[in-house]
C-alpha positions as CSV (number, residue, x, y, z in Angstrom):
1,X,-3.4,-18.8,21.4
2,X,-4.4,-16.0,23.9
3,X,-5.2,-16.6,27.0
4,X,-7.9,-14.2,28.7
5,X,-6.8,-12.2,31.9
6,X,-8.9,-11.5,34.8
7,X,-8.6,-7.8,34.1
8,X,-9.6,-8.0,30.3
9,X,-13.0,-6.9,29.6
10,X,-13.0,-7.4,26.0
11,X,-16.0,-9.8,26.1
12,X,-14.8,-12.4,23.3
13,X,-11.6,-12.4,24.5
14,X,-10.7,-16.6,24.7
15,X,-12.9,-17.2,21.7
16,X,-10.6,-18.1,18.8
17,X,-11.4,-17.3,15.5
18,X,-9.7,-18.8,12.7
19,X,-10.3,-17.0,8.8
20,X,-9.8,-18.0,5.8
21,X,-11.6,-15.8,3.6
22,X,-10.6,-12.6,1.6
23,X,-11.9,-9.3,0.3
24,X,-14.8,-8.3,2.1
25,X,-17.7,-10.6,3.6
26,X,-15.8,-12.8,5.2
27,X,-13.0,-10.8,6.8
28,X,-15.6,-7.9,7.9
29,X,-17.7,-10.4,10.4
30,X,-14.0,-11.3,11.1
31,X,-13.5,-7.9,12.2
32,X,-16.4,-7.7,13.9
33,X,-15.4,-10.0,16.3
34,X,-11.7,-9.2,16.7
35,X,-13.0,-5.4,17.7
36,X,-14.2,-6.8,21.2
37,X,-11.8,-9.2,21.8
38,X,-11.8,-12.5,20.0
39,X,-8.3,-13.8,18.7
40,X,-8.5,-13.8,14.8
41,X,-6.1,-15.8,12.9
42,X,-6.7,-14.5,9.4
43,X,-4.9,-17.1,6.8
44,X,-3.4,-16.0,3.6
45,X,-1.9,-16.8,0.5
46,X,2.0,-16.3,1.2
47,X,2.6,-14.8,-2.1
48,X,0.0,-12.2,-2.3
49,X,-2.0,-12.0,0.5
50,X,-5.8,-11.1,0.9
51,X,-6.5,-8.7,-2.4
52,X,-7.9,-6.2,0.0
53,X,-4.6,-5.4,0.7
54,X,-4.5,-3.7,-3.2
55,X,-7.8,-1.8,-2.7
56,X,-9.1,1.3,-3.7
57,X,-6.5,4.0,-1.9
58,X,-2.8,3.3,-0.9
59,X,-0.6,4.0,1.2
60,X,3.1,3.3,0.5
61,X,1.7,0.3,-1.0
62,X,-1.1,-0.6,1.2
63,X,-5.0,-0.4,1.1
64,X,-6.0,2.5,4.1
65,X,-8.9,-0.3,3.6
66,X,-7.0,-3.2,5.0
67,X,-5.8,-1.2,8.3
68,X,-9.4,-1.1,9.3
69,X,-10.9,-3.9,7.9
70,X,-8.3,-6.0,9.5
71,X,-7.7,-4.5,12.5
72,X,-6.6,-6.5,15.9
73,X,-5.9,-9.8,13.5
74,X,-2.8,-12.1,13.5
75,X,-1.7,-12.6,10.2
76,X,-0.7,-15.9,9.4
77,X,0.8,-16.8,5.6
78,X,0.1,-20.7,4.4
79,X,-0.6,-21.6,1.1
80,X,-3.8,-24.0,1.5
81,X,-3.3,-25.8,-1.8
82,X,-0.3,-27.4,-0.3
83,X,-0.8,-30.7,2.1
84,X,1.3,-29.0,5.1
85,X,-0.8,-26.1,4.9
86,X,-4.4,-28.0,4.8
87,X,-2.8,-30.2,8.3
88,X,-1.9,-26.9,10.1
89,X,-5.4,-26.0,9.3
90,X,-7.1,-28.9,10.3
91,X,-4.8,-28.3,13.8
92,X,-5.7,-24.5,14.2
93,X,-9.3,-26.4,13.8
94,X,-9.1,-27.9,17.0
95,X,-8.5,-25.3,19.2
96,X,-11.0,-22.6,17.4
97,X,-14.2,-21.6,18.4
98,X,-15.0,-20.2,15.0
99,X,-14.4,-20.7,11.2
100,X,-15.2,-18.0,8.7
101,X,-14.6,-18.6,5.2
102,X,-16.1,-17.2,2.0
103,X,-14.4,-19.7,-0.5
104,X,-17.3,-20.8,-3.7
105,X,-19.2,-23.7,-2.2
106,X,-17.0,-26.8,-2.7
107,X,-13.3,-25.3,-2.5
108,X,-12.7,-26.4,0.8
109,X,-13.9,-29.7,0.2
110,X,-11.7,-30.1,-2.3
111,X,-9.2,-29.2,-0.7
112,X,-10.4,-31.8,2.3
113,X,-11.1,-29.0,4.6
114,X,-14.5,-29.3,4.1
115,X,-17.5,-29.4,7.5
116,X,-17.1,-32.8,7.7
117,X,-13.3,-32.9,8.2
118,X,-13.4,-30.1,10.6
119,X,-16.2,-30.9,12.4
120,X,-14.3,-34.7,12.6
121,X,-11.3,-33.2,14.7
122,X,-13.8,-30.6,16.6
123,X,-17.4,-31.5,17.2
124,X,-17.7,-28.1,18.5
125,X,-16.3,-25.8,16.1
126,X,-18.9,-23.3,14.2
127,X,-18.6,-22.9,10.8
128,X,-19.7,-19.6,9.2
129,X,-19.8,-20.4,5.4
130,X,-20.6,-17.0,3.3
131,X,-21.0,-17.4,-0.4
132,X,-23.3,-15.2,-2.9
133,X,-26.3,-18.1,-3.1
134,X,-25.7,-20.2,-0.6
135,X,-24.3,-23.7,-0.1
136,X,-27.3,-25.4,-1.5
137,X,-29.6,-24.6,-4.6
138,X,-29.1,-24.8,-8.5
139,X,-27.1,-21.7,-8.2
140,X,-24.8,-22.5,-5.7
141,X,-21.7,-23.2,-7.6
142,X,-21.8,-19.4,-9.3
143,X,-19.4,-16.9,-8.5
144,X,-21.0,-14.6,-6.6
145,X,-20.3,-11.1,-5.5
146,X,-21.9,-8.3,-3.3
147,X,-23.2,-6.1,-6.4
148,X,-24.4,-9.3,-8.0
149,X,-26.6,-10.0,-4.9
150,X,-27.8,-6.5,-4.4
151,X,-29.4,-6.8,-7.5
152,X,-31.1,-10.3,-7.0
153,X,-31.6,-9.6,-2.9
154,X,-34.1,-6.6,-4.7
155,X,-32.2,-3.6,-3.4
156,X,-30.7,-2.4,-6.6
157,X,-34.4,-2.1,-8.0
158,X,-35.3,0.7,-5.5
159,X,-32.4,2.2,-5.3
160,X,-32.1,5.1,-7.5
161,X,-34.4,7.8,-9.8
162,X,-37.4,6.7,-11.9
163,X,-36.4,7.6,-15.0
164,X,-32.6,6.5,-14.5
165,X,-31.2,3.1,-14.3
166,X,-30.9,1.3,-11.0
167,X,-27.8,2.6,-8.8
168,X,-25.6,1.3,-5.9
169,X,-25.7,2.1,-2.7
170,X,-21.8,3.8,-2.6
171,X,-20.4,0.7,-0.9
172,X,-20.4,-2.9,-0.7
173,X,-23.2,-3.3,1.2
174,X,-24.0,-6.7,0.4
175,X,-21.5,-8.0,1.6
176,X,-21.4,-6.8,5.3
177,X,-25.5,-7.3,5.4
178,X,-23.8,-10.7,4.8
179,X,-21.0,-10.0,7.5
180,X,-23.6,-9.1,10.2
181,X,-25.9,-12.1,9.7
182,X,-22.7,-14.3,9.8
183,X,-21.8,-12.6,12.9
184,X,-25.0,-13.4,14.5
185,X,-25.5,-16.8,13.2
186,X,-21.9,-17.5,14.7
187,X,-22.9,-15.9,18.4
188,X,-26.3,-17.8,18.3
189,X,-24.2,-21.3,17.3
190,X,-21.5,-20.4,19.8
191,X,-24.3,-19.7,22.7
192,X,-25.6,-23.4,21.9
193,X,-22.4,-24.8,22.3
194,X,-21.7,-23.2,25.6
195,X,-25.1,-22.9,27.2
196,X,-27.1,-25.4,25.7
197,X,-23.9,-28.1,25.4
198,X,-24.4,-28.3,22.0
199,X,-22.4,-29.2,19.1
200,X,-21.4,-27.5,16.6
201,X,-23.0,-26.1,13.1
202,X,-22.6,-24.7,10.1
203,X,-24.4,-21.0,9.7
204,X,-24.9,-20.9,5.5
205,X,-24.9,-16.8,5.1
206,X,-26.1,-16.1,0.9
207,X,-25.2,-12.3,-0.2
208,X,-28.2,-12.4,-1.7
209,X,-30.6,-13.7,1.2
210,X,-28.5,-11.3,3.6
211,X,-29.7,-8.3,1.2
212,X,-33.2,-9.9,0.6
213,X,-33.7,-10.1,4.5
214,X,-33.8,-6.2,4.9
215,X,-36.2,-6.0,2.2
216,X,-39.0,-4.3,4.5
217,X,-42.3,-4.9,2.8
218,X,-41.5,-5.9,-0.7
219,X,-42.7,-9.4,-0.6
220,X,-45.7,-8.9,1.6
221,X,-46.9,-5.9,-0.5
222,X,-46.3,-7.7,-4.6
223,X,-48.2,-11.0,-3.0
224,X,-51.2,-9.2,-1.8
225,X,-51.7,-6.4,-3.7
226,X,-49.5,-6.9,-6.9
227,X,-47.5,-4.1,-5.8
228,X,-43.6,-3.9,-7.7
229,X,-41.9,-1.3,-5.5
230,X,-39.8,0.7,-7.8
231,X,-37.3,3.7,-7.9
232,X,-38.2,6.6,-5.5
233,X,-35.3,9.0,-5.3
234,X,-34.7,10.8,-2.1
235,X,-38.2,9.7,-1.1
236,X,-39.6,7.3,1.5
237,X,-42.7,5.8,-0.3
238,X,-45.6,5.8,1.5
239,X,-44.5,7.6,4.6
240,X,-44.5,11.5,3.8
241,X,-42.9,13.4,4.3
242,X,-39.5,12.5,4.2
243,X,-37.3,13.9,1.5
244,X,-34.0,15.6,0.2
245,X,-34.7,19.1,-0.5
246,X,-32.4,22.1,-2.2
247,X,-32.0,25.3,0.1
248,X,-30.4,28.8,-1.2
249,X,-26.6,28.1,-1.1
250,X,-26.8,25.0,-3.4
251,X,-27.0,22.2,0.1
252,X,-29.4,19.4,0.2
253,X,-31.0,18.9,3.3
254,X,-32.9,15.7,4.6
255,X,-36.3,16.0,6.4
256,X,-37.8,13.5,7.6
257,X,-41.5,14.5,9.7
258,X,-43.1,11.4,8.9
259,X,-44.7,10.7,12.5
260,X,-48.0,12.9,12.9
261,X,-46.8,15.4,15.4
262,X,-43.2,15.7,13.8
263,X,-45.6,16.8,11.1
264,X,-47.8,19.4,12.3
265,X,-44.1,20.8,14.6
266,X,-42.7,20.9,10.7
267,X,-45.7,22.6,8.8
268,X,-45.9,25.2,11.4
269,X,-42.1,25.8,11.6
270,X,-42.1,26.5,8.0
271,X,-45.1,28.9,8.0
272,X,-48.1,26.5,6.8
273,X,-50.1,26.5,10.0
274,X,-52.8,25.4,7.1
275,X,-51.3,21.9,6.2
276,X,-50.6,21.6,9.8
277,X,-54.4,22.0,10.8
278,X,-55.6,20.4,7.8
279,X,-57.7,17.2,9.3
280,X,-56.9,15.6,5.7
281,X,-53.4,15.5,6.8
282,X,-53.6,14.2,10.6
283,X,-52.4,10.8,9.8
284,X,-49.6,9.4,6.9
285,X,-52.2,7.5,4.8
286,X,-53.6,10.8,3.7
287,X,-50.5,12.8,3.5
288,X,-49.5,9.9,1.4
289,X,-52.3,10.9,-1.3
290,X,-50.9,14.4,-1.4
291,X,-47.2,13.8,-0.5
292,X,-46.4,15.9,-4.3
293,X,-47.9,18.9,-2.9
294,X,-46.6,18.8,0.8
295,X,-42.8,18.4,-1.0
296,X,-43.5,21.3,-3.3
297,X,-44.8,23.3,0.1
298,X,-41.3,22.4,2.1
299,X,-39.4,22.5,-1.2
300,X,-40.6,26.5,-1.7
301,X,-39.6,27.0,2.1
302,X,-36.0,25.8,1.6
303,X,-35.4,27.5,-1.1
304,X,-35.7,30.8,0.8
305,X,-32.8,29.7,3.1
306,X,-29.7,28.5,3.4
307,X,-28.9,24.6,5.3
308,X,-27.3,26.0,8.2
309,X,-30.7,28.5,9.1
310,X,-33.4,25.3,7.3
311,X,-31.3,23.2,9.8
312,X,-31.7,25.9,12.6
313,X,-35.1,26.4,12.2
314,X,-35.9,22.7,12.3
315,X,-33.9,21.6,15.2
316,X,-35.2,24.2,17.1
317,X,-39.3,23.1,16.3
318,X,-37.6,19.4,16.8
319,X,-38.2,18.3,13.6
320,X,-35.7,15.4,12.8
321,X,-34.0,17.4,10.3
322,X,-29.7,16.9,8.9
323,X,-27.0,17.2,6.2
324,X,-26.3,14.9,3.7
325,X,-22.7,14.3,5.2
326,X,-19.1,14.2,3.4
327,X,-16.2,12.3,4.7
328,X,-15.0,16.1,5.4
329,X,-18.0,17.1,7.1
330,X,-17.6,13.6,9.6
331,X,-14.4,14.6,10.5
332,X,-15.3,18.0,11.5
333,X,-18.1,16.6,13.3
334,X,-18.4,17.5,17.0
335,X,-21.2,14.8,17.7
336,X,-18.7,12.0,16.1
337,X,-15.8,13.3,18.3
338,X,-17.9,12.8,21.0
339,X,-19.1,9.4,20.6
340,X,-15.2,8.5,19.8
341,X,-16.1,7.4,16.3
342,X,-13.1,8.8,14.7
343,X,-9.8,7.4,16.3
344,X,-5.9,8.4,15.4
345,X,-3.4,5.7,15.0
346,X,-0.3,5.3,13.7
347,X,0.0,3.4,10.8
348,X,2.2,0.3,10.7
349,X,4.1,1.8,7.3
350,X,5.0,5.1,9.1
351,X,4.5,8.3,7.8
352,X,1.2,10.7,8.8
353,X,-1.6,9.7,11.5
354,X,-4.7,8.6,9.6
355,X,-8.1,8.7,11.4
356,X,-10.7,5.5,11.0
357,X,-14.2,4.8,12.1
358,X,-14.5,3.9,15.9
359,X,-15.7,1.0,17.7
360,X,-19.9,0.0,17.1
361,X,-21.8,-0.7,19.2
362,X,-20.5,1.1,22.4
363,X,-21.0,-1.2,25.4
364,X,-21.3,0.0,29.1
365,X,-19.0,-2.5,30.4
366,X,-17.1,-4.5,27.8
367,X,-16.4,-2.2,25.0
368,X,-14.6,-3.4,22.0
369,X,-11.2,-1.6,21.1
370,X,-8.7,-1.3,18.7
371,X,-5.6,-3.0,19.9
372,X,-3.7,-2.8,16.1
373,X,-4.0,-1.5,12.5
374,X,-4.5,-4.4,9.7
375,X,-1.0,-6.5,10.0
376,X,1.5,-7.2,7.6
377,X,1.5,-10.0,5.0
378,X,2.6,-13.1,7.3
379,X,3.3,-10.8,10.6
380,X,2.4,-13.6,13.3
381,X,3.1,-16.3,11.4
382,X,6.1,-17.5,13.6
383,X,4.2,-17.1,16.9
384,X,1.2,-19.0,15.4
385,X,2.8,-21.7,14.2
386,X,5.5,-21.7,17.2
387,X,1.9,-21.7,19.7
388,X,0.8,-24.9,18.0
389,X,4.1,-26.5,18.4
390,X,6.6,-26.1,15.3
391,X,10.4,-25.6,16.5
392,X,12.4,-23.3,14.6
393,X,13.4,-25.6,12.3
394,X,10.6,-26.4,11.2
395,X,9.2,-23.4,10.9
396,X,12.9,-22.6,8.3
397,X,11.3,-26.1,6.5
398,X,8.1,-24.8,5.7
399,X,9.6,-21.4,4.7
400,X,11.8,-22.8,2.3
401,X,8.6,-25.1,0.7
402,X,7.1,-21.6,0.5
403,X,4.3,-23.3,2.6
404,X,4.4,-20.6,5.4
């Protein structure tokens, strides 16, 4: 295992973090944590490996996905269903900090690796279980995946145009909703085991819950007033203005002056001193009532122009106002560049640079990093297994049993 350094800053670093999930949920919150320092064993199948690695784009036969998703972590093959493979678990087990596994409820206890056989060998171990409903409840023992729980969470619902059927968001967002909460659960367990000399705990993360959680005022507003929040486009409902609106050259542009002031700066930068003086319109409750005709007022407005003058204009009254941004336009971006969120590496399989997503959230003092691009299939196997003890010959054993 690694051993921290005075000079390291990485503020994780000496956590160990051992993973035995795939795809998404599971392996993002591991990511999460390998970014700023903690050492992540990630576990896989020696035959295939975590799916991810066959996802969406490829490059010489590897997901661009699984370089960033599984950046800074070890690689280490072992097939679980084998009795080797569930011991050299229950051994990584004692020395970790953290489990993170997104298995349906009940695979791990079947395969005796269950919270109470790890929690037997350490008492202080947190175990982050993320499943789509949860380990407890009738539904518990469903498959469950992220667009599944986007639906039941209540985000596919609002998500979309009136008169069209519900839509997803563009990615799996479910899923690292789920990662984030299992992140925190984990550092909030971890802090009572280390400041409160605590023991250790399971943090239960359901897709579902994870998307339910960010739900604003759904519940609040269907149990008092009977309210069903439904499809709004490009709108915010009940905060107006704040919409997507077509200029001259064919752009959308996003403008949100929903505050009272960023109102009355907007309606005046667009030539409707009258709306902006209107007393009917001082506060958002009663631009609410007429949010149709102030979206028809800035709609007429940006039709005269194209984005780059609307967006001119706007910035220049300071009226939050922005692109609806490609994957072309981020990479051009200056404001990105500057915040180093888009980082060159080399990629493990040769060939071109590729450019991924920087480090979030920037720290002051202990920023994360990324050390390494997503491993290959079994890359630290050897210097995993030779940490925990195995000789060489061994480790030629369990190669040849197809365990490792």
């Amino acid at each position: 295992m690694d051993k921290p350094s005075s000079s390291d800053k990485r503020p994780f670093v000496g956590v160990k973090v051992l993973e035995l999930g795939s795809l998404i949920a599971g392996p993002y919150a591991g990511s999460l944590l390998a970014q700023f320092g903690a050492e992540v064993i990630k576990v896989e199948s020696p035959k295939a490996g975590d799916p991810l690695r066959k996802w969406r784009k490829l490059h010489r036969g590897t997901s661009l996905w699984w370089y960033v998703q599984s950046r800074n972590k070890k690689s280490l093959s072992l097939d679980l269903k084998s009795a080797t493979g569930r011991e050299i678990v229950l051994r990584l087990a004692t020395e970790a900090d953290i489990l993170i596994e997104n298995f349906r409820p009940g695979t791990l206890e079947k395969w005796g690796l269950g919270w109470e056989d790890l929690s037997a060998v350490n008492p202080k171990l947190v175990m982050v279980r993320i499943s789509g409903y949860g380990q407890t409840g009738p539904m518990r023992n469903l498959p469950g995946f992220a667009a599944i729980a986007e639906g039941m969470g209540g985000l596919r619902h609002v998500t979309g145009y009136p008169d069209r059927p519900p839509v997803r968001t563009g990615v799996s967002l479910g899923d690292t909703l789920a990662s984030l909460y299992g992140v925190f659960g984990a550092l909030t367990a971890l802090h009572h085991v280390r400041v409160n000399q605590g023991l250790g705990q399971v943090v239960d993360v359901a897709l579902y819950e994870a998307v339910f959680a960010v739900m604003e005022s759904l519940i609040p507003e269907y149990s008092l007033q009977g309210l069903v929040r439904g499809r709004t486009g490009a709108s915010l409902p009940g905060i107006s203005p704040s919409n997507t609106y077509l200029c001259s050259d064919g752009a959308y542009v996003i403008i949100a002056a929903n505050g009272d002031a960023l109102f009355r700066r907007l309606m005046n930068a667009i030539g409707r001193s009258d709306l902006a003086d209107d007393p009917a319109l001082a506060h958002n409750d009663g631009r609410v009532a007429r949010n149709d005709e102030l979206d028809a007022a800035i709609g007429d407005w940006t039709l005269r122009y194209g984005i780059d003058q609307v967006i001119e204009t706007l910035q220049r009254s300071a009226v939050p106002v922005g692109k609806s941004f490609t994957a072309a336009d981020i990479v051009q971006d200056l404001h990105y560049r500057a915040r180093e969120m888009l980082d060159e590496r080399d990629l493990p399989s040769g060939g071109p640079r590729v450019t991924i997503p920087g480090i979030v959230p920037k720290l002051s003092v202990t920023p994360g990093e990324t050390r390494w691009l997503g491993p290959e299939l079994g890359e630290h196997t050897n210097q995993v297994l030779t940490d925990l003890g195995f000789n060489e010959e061994v480790l030629a054993t369990l190669r040849e049993q197809g365990v490792v």
